[in-house]
DRENLOFI-215257 format. One line per 3 residues: their letters; for each residue x negated, y negated, z negated of C-alpha. Coordinates in steps of 0.001 Angstrom, whole numbers, plus 500000, padded with zeros to 6 digits. Each point is the difference from the previous one (the first is absolute). Layout:
% DRENLOFI-215257
A	X:Y:Z ~ ...
% end
This chain:
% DRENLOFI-215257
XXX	293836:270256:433859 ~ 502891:501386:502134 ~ 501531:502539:499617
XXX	499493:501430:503876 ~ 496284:499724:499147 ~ 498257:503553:500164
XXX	498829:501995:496978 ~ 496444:499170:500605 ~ 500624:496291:499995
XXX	501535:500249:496632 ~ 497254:502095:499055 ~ 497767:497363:500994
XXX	501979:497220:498149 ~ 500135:502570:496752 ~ 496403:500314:499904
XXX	498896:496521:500678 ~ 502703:498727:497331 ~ 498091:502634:497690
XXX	496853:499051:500698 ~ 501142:496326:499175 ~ 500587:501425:496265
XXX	497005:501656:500449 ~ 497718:497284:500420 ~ 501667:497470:497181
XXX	502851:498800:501794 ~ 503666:500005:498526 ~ 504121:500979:500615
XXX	501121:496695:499107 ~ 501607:499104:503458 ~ 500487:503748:500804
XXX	503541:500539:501636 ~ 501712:503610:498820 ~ 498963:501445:503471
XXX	496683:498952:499806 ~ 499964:502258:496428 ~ 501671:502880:502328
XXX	497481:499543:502870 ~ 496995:500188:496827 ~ 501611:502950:498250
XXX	500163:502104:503672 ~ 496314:499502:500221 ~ 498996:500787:496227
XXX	502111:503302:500940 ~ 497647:500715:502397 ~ 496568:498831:498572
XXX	500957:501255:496520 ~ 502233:503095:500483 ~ 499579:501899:497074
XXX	500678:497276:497634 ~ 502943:498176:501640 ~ 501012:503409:499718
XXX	499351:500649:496580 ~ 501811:496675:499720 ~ 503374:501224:501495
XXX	499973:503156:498308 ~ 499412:498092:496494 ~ 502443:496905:501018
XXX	502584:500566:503147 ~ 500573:498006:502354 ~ 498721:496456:498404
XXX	500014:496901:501699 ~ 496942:499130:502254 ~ 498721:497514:497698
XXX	500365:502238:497052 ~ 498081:502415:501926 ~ 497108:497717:500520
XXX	500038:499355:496412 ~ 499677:503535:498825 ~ 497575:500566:503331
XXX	497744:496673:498315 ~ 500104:502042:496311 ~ 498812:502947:501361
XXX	497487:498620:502075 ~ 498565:498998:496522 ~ 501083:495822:500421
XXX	500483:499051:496616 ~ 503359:498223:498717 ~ 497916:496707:501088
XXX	498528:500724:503464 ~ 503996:501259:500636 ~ 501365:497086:498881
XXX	497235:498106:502481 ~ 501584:501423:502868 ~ 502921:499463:498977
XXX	500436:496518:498777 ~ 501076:500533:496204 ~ 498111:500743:496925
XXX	498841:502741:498566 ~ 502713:500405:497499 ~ 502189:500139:502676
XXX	498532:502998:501586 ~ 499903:501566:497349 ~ 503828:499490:499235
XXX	500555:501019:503347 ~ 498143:503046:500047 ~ 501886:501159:496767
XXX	503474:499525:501947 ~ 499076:502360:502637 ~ 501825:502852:498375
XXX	498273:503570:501073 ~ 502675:502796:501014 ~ 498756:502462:496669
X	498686:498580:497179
% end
């Protein structure tokens, strides 16, 4: 994607590179914009919690954002680490280093 392309194409390419999660695919090759183009859609589709999310996290990378989007979408540690090409353990390590604001 370009960056001259409208905000309905990368709404387009958000929700089709969601849906790819969706149905079983994975982030391996994922570049950081195509996180960013993702993480606009999710916004959309899933308001209230990517909201929730900010509130609880900040302003947290894209993919970090997807991660804590997949865990409360109910993906376990394993169906995360699926989409995201490491192992469970690894999720879950990741998950614990996404500091909240208030603990």
């Amino acid at each position: 994607m370009v960056a001259s392309q409208s905000s309905a194409a990368n709404a387009r390419c958000g929700k089709e590179l969601y849906l790819h999660i969706k149905n079983g695919g994975t982030t391996i090759t994922w570049t950081k914009q195509d996180y960013e183009l993702c993480m606009a859609y999710c916004k959309i589709e899933f308001a209230e919690t990517m909201a929730e999310i900010e509130r609880c996290y900040g302003n947290i990378a894209p993919r970090k954002q997807l991660i804590m989007l997949l865990q409360r979408l109910n993906y376990d540690y394993a169906a995360i680490g699926r989409v995201l090409g490491i192992n469970s353990d690894s999720v879950r390590k990741n998950i614990a280093r996404i500091t909240p604001l208030t603990k």
